[in-house]
DRENLUM-638908 format. One record per atom (N, C-alpha, C): residue in three letters; x, y, z. Coordinates in steps of 0.05 Angstrom, whole numbers, padded with zeros to 5 digits, always signed. Example, Ala and Ser with C-alpha at 12.3 -4.5 7.8 and 13.67 -1.06 7.14 Angstrom:
2
ALA+00264-00114+00156 ALA+00246-00090+00156 ALA+00264-00066+00156 SER+00257-00045+00142 SER+00273-00021+00143 SER+00258+00001+00157 
REM end
This chain:
236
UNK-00827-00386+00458 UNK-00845-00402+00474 UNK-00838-00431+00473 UNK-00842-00443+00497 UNK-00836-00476+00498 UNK-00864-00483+00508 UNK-00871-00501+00492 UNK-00899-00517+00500 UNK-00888-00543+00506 UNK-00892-00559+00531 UNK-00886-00578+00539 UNK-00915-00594+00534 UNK-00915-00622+00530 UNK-00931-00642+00524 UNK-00917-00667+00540 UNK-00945-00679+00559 UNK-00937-00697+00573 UNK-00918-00724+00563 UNK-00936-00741+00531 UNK-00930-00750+00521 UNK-00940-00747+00489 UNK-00917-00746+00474 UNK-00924-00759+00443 UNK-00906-00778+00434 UNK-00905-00783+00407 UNK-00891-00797+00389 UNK-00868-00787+00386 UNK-00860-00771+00376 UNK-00847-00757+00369 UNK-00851-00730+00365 UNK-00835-00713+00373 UNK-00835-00675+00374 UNK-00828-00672+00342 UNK-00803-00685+00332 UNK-00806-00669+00305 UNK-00833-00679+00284 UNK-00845-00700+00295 UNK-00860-00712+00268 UNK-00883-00698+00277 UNK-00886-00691+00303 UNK-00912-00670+00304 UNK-00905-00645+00293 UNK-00876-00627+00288 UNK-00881-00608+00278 UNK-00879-00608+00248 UNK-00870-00635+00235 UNK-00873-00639+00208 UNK-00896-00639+00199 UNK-00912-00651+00215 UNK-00947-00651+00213 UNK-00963-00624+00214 UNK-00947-00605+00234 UNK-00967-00580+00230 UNK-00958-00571+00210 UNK-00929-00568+00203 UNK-00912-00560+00168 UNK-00941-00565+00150 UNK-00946-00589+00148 UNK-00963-00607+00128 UNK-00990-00590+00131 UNK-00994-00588+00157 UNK-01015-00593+00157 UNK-01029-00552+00155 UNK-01010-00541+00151 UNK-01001-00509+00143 UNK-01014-00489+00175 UNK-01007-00507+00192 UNK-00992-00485+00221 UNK-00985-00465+00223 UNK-00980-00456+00238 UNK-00960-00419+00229 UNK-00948-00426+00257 UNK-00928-00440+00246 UNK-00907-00450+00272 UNK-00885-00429+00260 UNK-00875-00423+00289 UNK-00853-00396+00287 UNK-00820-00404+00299 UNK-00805-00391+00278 UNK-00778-00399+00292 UNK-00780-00387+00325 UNK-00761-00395+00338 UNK-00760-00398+00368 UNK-00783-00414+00391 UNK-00801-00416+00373 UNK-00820-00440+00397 UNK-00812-00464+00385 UNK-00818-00480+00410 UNK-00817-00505+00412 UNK-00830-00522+00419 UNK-00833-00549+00421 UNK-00845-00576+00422 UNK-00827-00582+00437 UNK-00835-00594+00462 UNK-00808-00620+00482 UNK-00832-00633+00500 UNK-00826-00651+00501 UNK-00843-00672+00509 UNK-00834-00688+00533 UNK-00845-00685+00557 UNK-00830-00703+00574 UNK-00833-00734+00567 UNK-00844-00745+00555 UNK-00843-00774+00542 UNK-00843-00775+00508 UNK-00832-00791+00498 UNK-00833-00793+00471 UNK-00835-00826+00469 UNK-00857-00832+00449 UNK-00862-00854+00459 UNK-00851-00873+00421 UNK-00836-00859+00407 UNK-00830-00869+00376 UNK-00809-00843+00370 UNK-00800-00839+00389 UNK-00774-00817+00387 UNK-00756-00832+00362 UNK-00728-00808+00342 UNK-00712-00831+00325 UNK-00695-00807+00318 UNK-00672-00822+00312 UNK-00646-00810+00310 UNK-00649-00814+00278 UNK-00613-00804+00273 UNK-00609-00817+00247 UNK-00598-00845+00234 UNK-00604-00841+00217 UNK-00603-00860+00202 UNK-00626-00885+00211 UNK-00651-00871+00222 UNK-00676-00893+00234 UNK-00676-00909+00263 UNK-00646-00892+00273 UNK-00647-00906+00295 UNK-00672-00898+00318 UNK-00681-00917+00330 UNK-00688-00912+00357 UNK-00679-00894+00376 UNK-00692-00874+00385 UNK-00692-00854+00405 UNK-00698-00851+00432 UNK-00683-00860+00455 UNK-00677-00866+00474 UNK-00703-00848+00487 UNK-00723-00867+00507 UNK-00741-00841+00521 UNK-00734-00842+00546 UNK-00716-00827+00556 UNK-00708-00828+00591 UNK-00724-00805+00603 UNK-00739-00812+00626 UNK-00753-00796+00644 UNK-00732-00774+00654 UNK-00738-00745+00650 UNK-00720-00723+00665 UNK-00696-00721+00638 UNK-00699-00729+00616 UNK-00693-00716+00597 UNK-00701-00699+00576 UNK-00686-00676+00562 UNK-00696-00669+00544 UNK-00696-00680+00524 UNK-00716-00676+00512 UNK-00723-00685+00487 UNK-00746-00661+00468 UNK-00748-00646+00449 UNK-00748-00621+00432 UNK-00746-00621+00408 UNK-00758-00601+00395 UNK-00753-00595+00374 UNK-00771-00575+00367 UNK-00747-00559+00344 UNK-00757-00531+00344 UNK-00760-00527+00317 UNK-00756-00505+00297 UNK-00766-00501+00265 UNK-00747-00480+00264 UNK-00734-00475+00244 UNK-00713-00454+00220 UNK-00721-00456+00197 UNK-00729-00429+00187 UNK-00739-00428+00163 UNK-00717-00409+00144 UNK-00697-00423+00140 UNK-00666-00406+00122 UNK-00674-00388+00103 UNK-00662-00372+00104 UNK-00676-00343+00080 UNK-00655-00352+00052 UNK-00653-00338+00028 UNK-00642-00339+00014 UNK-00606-00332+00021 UNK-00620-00304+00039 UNK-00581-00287+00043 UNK-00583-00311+00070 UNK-00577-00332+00076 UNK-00573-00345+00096 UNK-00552-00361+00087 UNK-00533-00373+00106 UNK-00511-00400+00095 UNK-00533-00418+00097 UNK-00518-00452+00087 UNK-00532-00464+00069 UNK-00541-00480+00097 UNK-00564-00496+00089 UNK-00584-00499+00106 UNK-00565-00521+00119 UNK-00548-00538+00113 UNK-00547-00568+00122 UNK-00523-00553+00145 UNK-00511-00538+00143 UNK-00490-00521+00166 UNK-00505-00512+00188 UNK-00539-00514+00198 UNK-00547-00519+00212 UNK-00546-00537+00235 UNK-00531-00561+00227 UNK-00525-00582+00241 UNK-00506-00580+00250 UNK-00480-00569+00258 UNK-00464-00558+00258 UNK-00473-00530+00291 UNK-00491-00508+00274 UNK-00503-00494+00283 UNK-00518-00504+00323 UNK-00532-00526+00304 UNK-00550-00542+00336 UNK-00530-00547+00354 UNK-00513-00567+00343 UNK-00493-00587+00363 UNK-00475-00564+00381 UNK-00471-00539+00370 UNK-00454-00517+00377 UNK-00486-00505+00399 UNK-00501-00499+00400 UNK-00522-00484+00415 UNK-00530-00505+00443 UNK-00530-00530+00438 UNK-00521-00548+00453 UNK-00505-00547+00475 UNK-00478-00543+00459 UNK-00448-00545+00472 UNK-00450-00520+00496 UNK-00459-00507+00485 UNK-00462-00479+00499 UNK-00486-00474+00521 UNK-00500-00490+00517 UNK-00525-00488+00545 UNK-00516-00508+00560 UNK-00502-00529+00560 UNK-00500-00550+00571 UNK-00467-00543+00590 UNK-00450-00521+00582 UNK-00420-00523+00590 UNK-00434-00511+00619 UNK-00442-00493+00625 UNK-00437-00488+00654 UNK-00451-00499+00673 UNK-00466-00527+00665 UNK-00468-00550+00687 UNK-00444-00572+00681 UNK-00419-00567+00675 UNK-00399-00584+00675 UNK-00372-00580+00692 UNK-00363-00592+00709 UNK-00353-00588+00733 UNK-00326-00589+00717 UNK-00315-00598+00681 UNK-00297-00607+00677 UNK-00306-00594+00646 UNK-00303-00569+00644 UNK-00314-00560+00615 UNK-00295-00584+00593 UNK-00268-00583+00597 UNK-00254-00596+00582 UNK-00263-00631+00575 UNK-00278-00628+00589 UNK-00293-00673+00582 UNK-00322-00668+00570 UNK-00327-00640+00556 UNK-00344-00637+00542 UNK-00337-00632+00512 UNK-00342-00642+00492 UNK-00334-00641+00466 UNK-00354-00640+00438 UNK-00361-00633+00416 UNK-00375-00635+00396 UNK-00362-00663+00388 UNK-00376-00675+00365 UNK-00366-00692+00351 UNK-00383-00692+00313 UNK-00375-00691+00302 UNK-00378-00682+00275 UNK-00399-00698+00272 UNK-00430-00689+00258 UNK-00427-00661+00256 UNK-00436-00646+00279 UNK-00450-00667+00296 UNK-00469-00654+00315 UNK-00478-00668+00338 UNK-00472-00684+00346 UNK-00461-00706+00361 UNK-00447-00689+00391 UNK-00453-00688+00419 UNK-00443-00686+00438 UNK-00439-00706+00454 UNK-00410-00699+00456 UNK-00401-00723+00478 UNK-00382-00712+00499 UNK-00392-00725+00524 UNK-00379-00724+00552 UNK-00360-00744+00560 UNK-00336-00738+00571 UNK-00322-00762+00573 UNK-00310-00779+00553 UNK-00320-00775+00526 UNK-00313-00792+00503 UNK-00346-00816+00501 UNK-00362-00813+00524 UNK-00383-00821+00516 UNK-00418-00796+00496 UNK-00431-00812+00490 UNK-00454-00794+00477 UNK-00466-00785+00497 UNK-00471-00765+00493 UNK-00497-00742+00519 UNK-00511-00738+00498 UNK-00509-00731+00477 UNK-00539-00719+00461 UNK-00540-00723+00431 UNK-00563-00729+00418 UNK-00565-00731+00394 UNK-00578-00714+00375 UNK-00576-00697+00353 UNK-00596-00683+00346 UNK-00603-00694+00311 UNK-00623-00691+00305 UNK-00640-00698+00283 UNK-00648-00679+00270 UNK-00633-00672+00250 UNK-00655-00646+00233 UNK-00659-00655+00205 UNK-00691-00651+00194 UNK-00710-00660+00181 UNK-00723-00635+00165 UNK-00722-00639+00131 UNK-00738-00609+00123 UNK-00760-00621+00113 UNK-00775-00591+00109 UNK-00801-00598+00100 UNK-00806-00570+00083 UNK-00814-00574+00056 UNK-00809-00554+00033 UNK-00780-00532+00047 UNK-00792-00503+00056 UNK-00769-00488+00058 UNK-00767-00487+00099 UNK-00767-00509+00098 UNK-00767-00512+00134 UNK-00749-00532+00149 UNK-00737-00532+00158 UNK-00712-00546+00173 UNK-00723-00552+00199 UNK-00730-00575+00211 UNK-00746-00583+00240 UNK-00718-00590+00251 UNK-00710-00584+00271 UNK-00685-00587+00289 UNK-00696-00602+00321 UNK-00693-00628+00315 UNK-00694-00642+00339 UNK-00664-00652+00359 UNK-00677-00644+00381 UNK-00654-00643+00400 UNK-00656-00669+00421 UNK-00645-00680+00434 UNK-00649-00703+00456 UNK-00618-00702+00466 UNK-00629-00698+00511 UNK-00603-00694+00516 UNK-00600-00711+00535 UNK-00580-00726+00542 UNK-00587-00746+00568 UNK-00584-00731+00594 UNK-00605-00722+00600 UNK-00601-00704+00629 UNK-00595-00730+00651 UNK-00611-00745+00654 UNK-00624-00758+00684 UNK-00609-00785+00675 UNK-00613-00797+00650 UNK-00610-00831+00648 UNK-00591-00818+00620 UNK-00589-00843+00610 UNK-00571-00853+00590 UNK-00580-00880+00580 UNK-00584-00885+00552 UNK-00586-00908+00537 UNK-00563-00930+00537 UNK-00574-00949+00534 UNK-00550-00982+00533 UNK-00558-00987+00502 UNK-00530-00976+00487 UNK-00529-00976+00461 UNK-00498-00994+00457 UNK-00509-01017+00430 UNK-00490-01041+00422 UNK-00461-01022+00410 UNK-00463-01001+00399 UNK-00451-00995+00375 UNK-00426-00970+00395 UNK-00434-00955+00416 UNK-00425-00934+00432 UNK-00427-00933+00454 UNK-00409-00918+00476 UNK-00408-00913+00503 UNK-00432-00889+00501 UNK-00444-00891+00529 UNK-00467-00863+00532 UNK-00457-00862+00553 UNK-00476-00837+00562 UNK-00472-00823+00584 UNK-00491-00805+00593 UNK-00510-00800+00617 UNK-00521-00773+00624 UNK-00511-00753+00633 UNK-00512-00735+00644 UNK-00509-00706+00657 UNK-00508-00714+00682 UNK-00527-00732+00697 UNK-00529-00741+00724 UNK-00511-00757+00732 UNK-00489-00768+00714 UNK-00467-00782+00722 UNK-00443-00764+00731 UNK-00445-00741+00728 UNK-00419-00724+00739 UNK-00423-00702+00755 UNK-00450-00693+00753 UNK-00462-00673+00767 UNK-00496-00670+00772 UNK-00498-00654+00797 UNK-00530-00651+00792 UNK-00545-00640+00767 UNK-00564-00656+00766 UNK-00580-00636+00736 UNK-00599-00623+00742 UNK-00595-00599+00721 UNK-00620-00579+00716 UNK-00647-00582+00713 UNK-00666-00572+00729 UNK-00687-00580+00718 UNK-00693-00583+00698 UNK-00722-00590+00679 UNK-00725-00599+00657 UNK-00727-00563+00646 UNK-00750-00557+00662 UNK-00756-00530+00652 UNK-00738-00507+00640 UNK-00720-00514+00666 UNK-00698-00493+00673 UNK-00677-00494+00641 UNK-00669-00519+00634 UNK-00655-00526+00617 UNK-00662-00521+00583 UNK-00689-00524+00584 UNK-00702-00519+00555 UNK-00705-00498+00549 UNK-00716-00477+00572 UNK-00701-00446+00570 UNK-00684-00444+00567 UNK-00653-00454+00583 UNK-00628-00446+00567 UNK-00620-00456+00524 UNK-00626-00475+00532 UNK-00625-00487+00513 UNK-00640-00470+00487 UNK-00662-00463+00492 UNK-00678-00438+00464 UNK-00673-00410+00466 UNK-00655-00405+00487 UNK-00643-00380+00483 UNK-00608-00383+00475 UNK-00597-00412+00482 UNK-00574-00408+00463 UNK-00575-00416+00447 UNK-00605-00436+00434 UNK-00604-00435+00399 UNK-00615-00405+00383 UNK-00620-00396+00404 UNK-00626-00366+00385 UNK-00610-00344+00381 UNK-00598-00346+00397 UNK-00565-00332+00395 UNK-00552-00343+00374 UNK-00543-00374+00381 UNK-00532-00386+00356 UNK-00539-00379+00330 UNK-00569-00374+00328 UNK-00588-00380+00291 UNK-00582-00350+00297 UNK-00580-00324+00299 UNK-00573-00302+00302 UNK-00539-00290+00291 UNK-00526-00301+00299 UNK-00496-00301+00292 UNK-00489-00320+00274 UNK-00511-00346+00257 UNK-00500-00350+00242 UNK-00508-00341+00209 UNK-00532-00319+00223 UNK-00545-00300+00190 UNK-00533-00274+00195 UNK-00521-00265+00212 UNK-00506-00244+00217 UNK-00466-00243+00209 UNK-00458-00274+00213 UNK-00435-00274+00214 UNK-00421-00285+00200 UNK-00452-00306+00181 UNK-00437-00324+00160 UNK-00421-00356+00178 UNK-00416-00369+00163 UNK-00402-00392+00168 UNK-00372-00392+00178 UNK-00362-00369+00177 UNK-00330-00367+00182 UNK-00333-00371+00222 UNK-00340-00359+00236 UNK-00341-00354+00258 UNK-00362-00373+00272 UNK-00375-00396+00263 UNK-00387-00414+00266 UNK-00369-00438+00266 UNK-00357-00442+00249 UNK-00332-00468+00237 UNK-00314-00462+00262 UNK-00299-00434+00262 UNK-00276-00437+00288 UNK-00292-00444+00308 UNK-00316-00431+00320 UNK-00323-00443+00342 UNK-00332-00470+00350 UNK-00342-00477+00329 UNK-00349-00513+00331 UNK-00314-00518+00326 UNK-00291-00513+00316 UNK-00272-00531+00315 UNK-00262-00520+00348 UNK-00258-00503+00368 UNK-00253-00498+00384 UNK-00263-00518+00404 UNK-00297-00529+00395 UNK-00309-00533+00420 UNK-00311-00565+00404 UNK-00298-00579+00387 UNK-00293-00608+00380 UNK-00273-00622+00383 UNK-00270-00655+00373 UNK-00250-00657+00375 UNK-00224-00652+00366 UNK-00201-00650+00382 UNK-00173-00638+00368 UNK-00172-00656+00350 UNK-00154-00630+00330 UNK-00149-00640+00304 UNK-00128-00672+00316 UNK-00119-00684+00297 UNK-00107-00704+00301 UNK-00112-00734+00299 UNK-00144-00722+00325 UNK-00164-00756+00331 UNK-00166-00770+00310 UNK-00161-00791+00313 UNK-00173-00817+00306 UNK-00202-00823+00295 UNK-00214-00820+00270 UNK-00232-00833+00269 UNK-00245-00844+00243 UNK-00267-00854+00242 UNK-00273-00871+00218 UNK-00300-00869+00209 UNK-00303-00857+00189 UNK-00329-00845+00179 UNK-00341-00873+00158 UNK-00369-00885+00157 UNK-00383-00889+00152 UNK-00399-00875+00133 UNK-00396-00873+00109 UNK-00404-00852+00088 UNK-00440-00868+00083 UNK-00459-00851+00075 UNK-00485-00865+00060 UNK-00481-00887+00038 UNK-00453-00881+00021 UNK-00458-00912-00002 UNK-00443-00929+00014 UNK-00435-00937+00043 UNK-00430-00958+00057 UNK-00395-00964+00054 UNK-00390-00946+00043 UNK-00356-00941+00047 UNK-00348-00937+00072 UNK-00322-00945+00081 UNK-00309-00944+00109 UNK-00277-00934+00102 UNK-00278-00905+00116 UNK-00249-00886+00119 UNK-00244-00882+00138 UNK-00214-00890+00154 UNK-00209-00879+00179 UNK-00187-00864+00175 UNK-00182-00848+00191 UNK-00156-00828+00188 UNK-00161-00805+00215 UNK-00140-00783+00205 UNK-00143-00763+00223 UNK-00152-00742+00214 UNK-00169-00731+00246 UNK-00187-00706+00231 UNK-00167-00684+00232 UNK-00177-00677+00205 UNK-00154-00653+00193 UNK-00162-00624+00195 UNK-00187-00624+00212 UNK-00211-00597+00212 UNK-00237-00593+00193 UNK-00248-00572+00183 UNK-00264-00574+00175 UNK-00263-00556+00159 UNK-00279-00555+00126 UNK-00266-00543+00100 UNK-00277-00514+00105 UNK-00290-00499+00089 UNK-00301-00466+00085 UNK-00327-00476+00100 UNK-00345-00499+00080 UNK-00373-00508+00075 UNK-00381-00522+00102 UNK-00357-00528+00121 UNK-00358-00543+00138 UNK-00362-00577+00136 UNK-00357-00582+00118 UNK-00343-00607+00111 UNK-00326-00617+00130 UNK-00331-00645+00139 UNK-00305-00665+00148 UNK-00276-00666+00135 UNK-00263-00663+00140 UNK-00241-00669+00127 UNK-00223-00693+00145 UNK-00212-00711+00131 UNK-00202-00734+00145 UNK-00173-00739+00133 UNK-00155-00742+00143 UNK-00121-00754+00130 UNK-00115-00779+00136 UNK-00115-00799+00116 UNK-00110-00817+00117 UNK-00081-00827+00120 UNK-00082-00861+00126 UNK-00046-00860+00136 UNK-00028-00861+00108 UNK-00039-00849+00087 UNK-00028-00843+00057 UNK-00030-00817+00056 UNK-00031-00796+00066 UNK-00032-00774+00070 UNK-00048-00757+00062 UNK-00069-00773+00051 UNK-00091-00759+00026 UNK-00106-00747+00053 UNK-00114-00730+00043 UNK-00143-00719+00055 UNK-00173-00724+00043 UNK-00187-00738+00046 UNK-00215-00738+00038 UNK-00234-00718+00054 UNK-00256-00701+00039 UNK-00275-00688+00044 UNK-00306-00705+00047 UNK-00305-00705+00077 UNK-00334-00709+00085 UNK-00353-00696+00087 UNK-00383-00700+00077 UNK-00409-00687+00063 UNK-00422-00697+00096 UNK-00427-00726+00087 UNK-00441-00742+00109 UNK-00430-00766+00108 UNK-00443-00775+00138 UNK-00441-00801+00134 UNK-00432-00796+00169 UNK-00434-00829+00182 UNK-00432-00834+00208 UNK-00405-00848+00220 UNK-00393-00819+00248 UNK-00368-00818+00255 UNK-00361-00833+00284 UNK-00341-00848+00276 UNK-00335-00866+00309 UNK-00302-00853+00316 UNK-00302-00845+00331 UNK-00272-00850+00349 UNK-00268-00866+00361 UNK-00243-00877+00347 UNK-00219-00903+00348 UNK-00207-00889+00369 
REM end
């Protein structure tokens, strides 16, 4: 089920609130909001509210026999990739970017945010269908810059039936067959880029793929390889 709401604050902090507030919110429904009026990314950023975009968020509740919850992110950006390829006139100028990060052209189309709450994982999604944000730090981009877009409706249905496929094959298949397909559908190994770690360290190098755990892995121009957990990725 998708419940659309004209306007809120934010979709995941309303479903953090029913979490709290002990809801019986179910994997596969959703929250998307044609306005978000205190929308936010990571690391606190501000969340772009463009009219005729999606903007969502849904709930995963990881079992024990499940892979580990944070390979979810990974999971989204990949369920994404996949509702969004067959409105692209140029599948190849569509790309993941670690961990979860989509980009068109080499610019951002979409951001996702996932947030837990005791044994609950809130997965917020925002996609630039119609507009695109004027951001200091990155190139953006919408959907409406290279082709017609999907309705809103039309798209949030695709979109919760290929994250349910996705969350389906990845308690059925494990992380092995998740990792190739996000490395299939990201950038080639090789790129250029420079991770921003949480204690405010700066590594650039080339991406070398991604480990078992789905880890970053980066090669520096000393040939080391460092293993990325987190932290925020630019291509040079």
């Amino acid at each position: 089920m998708i419940h659309f709401v004209d306007e809120t604050g934010s979709t995941n902090a309303d479903l953090l609130a029913g979490l709290s507030a002990g809801e019986a919110l179910r994997e596969g429904d959703w929250l998307a909001a044609r306005r978000q009026v205190s929308g936010r990314g990571r690391q606190g950023r501000k969340w772009f509210d463009g009219a005729g975009n999606f903007m969502g968020s849904t709930i995963v509740r990881p079992a024990e026999s499940d892979p580990p919850a944070h390979t979810l992110a990974l999971l989204s950006g990949l369920a994404v990739y996949e509702a969004l390829l067959p409105f692209c006139p140029d599948p190849s100028a569509l790309t993941l970017k670690w961990p979860n990060d989509l980009l068109l052209r080499g610019a951002k189309l979409c951001g996702i945010l996932l947030e837990s709450q005791a044994n609950t994982v809130v997965v917020g999604i925002g996609v630039n269908l119609r507009a695109a944000p004027d951001l200091p730090d990155r190139r953006t981009i919408s959907l409406s810059e290279v082709t017609a877009t999907p309705e809103l409706e039309d798209f949030a249905d695709r979109l919760a039936k290929s994250f349910a496929v996705e969350l389906e094959r990845w308690r059925s298949h494990g992380l092995e067959l998740l990792i190739r397909r996000w490395q299939a559908a990201g950038h080639p190994k090789g790129t250029l880029l420079t991770v921003h770690d949480p204690s405010g360290d700066r590594v650039t190098g080339e991406f070398a793929g991604l480990d078992a755990s789905g880890s970053l892995l980066l090669r520096d121009s000393d040939g080391k390889t460092h293993t990325v957990h987190a932290g925020d990725v630019n291509l040079d």
